[in-house]
Residue, then its C-alpha position, 0 to 999 in steps of 0.5 A: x500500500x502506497x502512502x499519502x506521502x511519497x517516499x520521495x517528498x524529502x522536504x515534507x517528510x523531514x518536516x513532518x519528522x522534526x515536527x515529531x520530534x518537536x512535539x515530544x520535547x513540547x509536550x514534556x515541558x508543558x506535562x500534556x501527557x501527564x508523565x509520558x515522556x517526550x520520547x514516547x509521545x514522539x514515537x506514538x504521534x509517528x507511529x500513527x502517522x505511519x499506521x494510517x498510511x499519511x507516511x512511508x513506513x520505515x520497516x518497509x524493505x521494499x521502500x526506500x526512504x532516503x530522509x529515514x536513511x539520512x537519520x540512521x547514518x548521520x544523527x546517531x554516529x553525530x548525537x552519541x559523541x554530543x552527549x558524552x562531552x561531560x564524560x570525564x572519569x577522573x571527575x566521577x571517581x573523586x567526586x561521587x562519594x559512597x553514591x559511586x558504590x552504590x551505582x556499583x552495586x545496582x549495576x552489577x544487580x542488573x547485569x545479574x537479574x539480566x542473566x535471572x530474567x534471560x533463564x526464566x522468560x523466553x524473547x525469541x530468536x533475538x533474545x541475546x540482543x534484546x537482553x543487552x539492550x535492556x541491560x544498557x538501557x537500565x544500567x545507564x539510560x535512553x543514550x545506552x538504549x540507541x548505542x546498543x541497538x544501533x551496535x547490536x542491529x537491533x533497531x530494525x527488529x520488532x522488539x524495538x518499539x515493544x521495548x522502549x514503550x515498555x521502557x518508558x512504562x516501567x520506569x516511570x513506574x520505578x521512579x514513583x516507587x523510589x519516591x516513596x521508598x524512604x517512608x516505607x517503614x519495613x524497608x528501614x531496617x535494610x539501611x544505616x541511619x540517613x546521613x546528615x551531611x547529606x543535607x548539607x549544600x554542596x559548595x561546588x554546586x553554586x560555583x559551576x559556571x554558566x557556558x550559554x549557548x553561542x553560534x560559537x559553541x555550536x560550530x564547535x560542538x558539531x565539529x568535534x562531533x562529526x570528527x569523532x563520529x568520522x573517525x570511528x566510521x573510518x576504523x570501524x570495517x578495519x577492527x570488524x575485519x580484524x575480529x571477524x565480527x558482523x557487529x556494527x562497531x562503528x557505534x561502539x568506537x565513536x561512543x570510546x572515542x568520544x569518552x577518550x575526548x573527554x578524558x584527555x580534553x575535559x578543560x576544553x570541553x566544559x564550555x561545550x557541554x551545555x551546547x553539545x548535549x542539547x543538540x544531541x538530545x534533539x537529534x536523538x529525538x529525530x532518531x526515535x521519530x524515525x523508529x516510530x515510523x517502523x512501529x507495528x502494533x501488532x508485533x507490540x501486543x504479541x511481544x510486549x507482555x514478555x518484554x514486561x515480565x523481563x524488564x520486571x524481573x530485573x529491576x525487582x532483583x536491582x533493588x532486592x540486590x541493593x537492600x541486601x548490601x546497603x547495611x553492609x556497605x552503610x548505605x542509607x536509604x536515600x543514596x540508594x534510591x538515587x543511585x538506584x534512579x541514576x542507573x534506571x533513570x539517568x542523570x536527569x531524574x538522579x539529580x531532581x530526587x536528590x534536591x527533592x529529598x533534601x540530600x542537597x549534597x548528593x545532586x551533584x555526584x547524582x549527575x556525575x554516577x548518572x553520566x558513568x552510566x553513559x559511558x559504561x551502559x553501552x559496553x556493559x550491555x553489548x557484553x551481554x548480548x554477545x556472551x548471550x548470543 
């Protein structure tokens, strides 16, 4: 079936492609859709479009839609980069305090309910991949999520849109659940007294400086990012050649490379931070408009339910994980609901807890244990899936 609008409308359909993506990012600043995330309304406005014949469908083989595939070469390899700009290690490490070990110890209760829900629940064919994307996704966010899909050839697999509408469903969920953690009075014999220095605010906070968003920066920013993500793309068929793998490593080499920017240039990068991580995030958005166009409903209901009990089975093993070692460790109950957060949520719900808790001082390294997560989410989950493949 032919679509209202032809696959060689380039300027329509990019139109209608960004004005998905800008609907989304609208729709969650102005909370329209109650708490669904701008991704998913994203997603759901392209799927319509797309199921109702108005757009090409991106999973047709048949068709070939050149603005689809100008998103898939050139936005995520460009945007990954972009988002890490503020991954400098050594920061991390020396500022992040006991939040650092308990983001340690959720990631590893991931990684292990992974392999628990791998044995007990049955993805597919696929079912090595699709656990490593949900691994990557849980241990550091949305960023890891598209890295490893992309890495994995997972993107245009049916499981895709199932996993990230359940994705979106159950850690919404998880995050209400971690908000009401602290006043659950049968949970608090698992923690150490909260700590009171915790409530203190964090001196550094108030110093950060403010880098607005400049033509300058932009320039740059985008520079630095299309050099990264090119010289990946370069390597990348060399070092496949090299370890005979079919695995799409150009993701995996922009995603080090990019770390090893801001590493060895964290001075350099700072001012670019702000810049480069909105530029990415809108371009990310496009991706996942795109994704939506591929959507088919019908797969999703057929698949979802498994896909459900899988992410479920994992978190309720992260956080069963966390409470048997939080004693242990002397954990409170508030670093391990933040660092909990960090790791399903990211950096972006991590540090609003944190302030709304009153720990005023573990904002911060809740940004910074969150931003760890992009770095090693992406790598940890492809382990995964290969190990399991």
């Amino acid at each position: 079936m032919e679509s209202f609008i032809s696959p060689d409308s380039h300027f329509i359909l990019f139109f209608i492609v960004a004005g998905a993506a800008a609907f989304g990012i609208y729709s969650e600043h102005k909370k329209w859709f109650g708490k669904l995330s701008g991704i998913l309304v994203t997603m759901i406005s392209m799927s319509i479009l797309a199921m109702l014949g108005v757009l090409p469908v991106a999973s047709n083989p048949n068709i070939k839609v050149e603005v689809y595939d100008m998103v898939f070469t050139y936005f995520i390899p460009i945007s990954i980069p972009m988002l890490l700009f503020s991954s400098n290690l050594l920061k991390i490490v020396k500022e992040s305090g006991k939040l650092l070990l308990a983001y340690i110890i959720g990631a590893i209760g991931i990684v292990l309910g992974c392999f628990l829900a791998y044995s007990l629940i049955d993805l597919g064919e696929d079912a090595g991949n699709t656990a490593g994307v949900i691994a990557a996704t849980l241990i550091g966010g949305s960023v890891n999520f598209i890295a490893s899909a992309e890495i994995l050839n997972f993107s245009t697999n049916p499981l895709f849109t199932a996993t990230i509408a359940v994705d979106n469903l159950v850690s919404n969920l998880y995050t209400l659940f971690l908000f009401l953690t602290p006043s659950l009075m049968f949970l608090a014999r698992f923690f150490v007294k909260p700590k009171k220095e915790n409530q203190i605010e964090d001196t550094n906070q108030n110093k950060k400086e403010d880098y607005p968003i400049t033509l300058e920066r932009i320039a740059i920013a985008v520079f630095i990012a299309a050099l990264i993500a090119g010289t990946g793309n370069f390597l990348a068929p060399y070092l496949q050649n090299l370890i005979h793998t079919k695995l799409n490593l150009s993701i995996l080499l922009i995603t080090l490379l990019a770390v090893l920017a801001a590493n060895f240039f964290p001075k350099q990068l700072k001012a670019l931070e702000n810049t480069a991580f909105s530029i990415g995030l809108w371009m990310m958005y496009i991706f996942l408009a795109v994704i939506g166009a591929a959507t088919n409903v019908h797969q999703i209901f057929e698949i979802g339910p498994a896909v459900l009990g899988f992410y479920l089975t994992i978190m309720l093993f992260h956080f069963v994980f966390m409470l048997a070692l939080a004693k242990l460790f002397k954990l409170d109950v508030y670093e391990v609901v933040i660092a909990s957060a960090a790791n399903i949520m990211g950096p972006s719900v991590a540090a609003p807890m944190a302030a709304s808790m009153g720990q005023k001082k573990l904002v911060t390294p809740g940004i910074l244990v969150g931003i760890l997560g992009y770095i090693i989410g992406t790598f940890i989950g492809v382990s995964i899936a290969v190990f399991l493949s």
